[in-house]
Every structure is written in C-alpha cells, then in structure tokens.
C-alpha positions in Angstrom: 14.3 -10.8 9.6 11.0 -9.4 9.0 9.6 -9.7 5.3 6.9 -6.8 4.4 4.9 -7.4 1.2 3.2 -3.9 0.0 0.7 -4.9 -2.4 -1.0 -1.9 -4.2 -4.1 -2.9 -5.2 -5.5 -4.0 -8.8 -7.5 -1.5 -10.8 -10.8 0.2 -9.9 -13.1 2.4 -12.0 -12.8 5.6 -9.7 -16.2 6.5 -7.9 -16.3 9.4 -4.9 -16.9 6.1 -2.3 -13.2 5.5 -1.4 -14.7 2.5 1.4 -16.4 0.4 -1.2 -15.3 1.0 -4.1 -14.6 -2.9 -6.1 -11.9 -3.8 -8.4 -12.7 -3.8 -11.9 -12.6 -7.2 -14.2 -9.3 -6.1 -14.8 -8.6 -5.9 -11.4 -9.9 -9.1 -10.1 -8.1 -11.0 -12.9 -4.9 -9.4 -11.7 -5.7 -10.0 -8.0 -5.8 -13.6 -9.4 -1.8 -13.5 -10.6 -1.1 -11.6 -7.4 -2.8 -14.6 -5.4 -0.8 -17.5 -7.5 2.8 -14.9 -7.0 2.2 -16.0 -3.4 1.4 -19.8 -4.0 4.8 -20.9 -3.0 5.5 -18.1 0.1 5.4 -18.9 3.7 3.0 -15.9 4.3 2.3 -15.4 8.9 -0.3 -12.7 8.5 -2.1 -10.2 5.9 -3.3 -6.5 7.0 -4.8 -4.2 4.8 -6.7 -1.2 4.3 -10.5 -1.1 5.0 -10.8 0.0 1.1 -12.4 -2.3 -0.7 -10.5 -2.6 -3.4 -7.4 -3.1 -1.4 -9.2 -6.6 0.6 -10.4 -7.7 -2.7 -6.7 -7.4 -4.2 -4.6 -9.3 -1.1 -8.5 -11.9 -0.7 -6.6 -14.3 -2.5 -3.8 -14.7 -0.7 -5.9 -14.9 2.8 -7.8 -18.4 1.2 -4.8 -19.9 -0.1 -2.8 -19.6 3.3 -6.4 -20.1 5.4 -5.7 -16.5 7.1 -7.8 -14.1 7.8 -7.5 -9.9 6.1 -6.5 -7.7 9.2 -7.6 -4.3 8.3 -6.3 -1.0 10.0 -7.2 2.5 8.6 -3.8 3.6 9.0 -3.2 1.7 5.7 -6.1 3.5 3.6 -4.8 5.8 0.6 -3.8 9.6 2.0 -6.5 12.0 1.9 -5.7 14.7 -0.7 -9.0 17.0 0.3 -12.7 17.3 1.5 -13.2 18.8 -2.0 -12.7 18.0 -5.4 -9.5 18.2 -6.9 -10.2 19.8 -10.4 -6.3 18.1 -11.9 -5.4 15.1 -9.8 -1.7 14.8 -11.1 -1.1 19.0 -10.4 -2.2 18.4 -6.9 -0.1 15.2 -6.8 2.4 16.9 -7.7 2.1 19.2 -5.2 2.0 17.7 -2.4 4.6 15.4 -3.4 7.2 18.8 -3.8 6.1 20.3 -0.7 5.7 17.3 2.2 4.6 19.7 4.4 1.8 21.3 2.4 -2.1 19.8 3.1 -5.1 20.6 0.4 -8.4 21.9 2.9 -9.2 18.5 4.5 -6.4 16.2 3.3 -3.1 14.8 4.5 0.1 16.0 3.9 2.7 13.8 2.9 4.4 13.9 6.1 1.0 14.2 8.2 0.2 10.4 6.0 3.6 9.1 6.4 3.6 9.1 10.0 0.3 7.5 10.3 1.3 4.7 8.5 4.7 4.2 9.9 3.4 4.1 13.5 1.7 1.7 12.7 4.2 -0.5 10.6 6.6 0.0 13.3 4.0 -1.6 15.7 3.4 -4.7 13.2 7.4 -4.9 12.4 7.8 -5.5 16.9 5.2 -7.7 17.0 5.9 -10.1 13.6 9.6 -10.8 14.1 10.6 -13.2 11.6 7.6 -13.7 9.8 6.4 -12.7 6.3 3.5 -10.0 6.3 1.6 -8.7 3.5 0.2 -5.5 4.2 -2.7 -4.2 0.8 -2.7 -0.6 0.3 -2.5 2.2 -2.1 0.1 3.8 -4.1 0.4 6.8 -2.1 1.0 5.5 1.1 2.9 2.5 0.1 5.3 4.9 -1.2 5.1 7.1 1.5 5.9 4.6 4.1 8.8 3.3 1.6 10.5 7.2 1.8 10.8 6.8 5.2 13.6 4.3 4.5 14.5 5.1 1.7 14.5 8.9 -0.3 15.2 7.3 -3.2 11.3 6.3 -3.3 9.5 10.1 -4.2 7.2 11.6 -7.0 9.3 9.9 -9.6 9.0 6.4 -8.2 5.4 6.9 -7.1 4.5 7.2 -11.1 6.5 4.1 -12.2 4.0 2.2 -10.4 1.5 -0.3 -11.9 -2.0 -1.2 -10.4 -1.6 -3.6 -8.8 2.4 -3.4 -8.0 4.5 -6.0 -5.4 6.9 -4.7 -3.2 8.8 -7.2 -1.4 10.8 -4.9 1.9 13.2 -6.9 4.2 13.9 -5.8 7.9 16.3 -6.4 10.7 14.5 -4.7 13.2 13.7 -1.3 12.0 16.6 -1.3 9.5 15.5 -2.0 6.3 17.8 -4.1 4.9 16.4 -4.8 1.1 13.6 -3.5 -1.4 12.4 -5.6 -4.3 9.8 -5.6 -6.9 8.8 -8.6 -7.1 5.4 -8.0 -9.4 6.4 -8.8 -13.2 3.5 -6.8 -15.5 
C-alpha cells in the first residue's frame, strides 16, 4: 500500500504573486498543528508545489522527519486565467460545471487534472509502500481526488478548510481508502 497525504495549505492574504506569496500568522500557527498531526507518522518523502505558501505549510513536517520539500509544478494551484477574474466563486463555479471549459489563459479542470495525475501516478510507481505527503492547493487536490473518486466535485471542493488533511490509501493505482484526517 501506498499512503498519499494531500495537505492544502494554511491561509494566505491573497496577493497577484501566486510563487511567493507567505502564509499568514494564521497560517503558520496552523502549519504548526499540521506539523505535530504528523509527529507520530512514518512519513518516506514530502513533494509539494513551488508556491510558497504550500512549502511553508508541509516545512514542518520536512524538520521533524529530517527530509527534504521535493517540489514539482505539477502540484501548483490550476490556473483559472491570464486576467482578472472580476467574481472568483462564478468562475469557480464554472469551471467546476463545465470540465472542459478554460477562462483565456487558464486550465480547465480536465486540462489541470491530468497534469497532476501524471505526475501522481509517477510518484505512486516509484514510492511503493511508503507514506508521501504531497502540499498543494484546493483546486488541484480535489481535482486529482475526482479522478478516483466523482464523489469529490464542486460541492466537496467548498467543504474544505485552509489548511485541510487528506489521508488517500493505494494498492497500486486503485485507491483503496480516503480519509480526512485534519480535525478544525
């Protein structure tokens, strides 16, 4: 079995610099209950997305197990557009109910989902057995969720907290069990 831990990342005060924009006191004192939820796991590796916010949230975790923060772009939030969104959740929204559809510049869901499932495949085959946490964004965390299992959509994506714990167990590239294992 394969253990994948999605961790959202804590809060950040939005800013237009997606690469460095820093968790907010908020979100470093959660990134400090994410670290101790790990204390006690046998954790092999930890990817995450070049965002800032997303290596500051899973940072923790890399000191207490002396490992070091693999990061791999296909793990960066999906790219709605090259312009500004004027309402956020509409275009959310949209997306979301038409997988297909892309904003100029951005990602559709399905165009997102594939990018990061090639390249959770690839880290499923080359971790078997070991326990993985992989930092990341809501969007894609979900995204990548869907892809074995429908159940996670719009609805699901909204439930979530900043940061949020998913905990995904694998046989292969069956997934086998989903938990939340993040208590708010």
């Amino acid at each position: 079995m394969t253990v994948i831990y999605f961790v959202r990342h804590a809060h950040s005060h939005y800013s237009a610099d997606e690469y460095n924009r820093p968790l907010s006191s908020k979100g470093f004192e959660d990134r400090d209950r994410v670290t101790r939820l790990f204390e006690n796991k046998n954790i092999h590796t930890i990817y995450s997305s070049p965002y800032k916010r997303a290596v500051q949230t899973v940072e923790g975790i890399a000191q207490e197990h002396k490992l070091q923060i693999k990061t791999m772009d296909s793990f960066k939030e999906r790219i709605l557009s090259n312009g500004n969104i004027l309402d956020f959740d509409a275009a959310i929204h949209q997306v979301w109910s038409h997988p297909n559809f892309a904003f100029d510049g951005g990602e559709s869901n399905e165009t997102a989902k594939e990018r990061a499932i090639t390249s959770l495949q690839k880290i499923i085959l080359a971790h078997p057995n070991d326990n993985i946490v992989i930092g990341t964004h809501g969007n894609i965390m979900v995204l990548m969720m869907q892809y074995f299992d429908a159940q996670c959509d719009y609805s699901f994506w909204k439930k979530l907290s900043m940061p949020d714990v998913y905990q995904l167990t694998f046989q292969h590239f069956v997934l086998s069990d989903v938990r939340r294992i993040w208590e708010e």
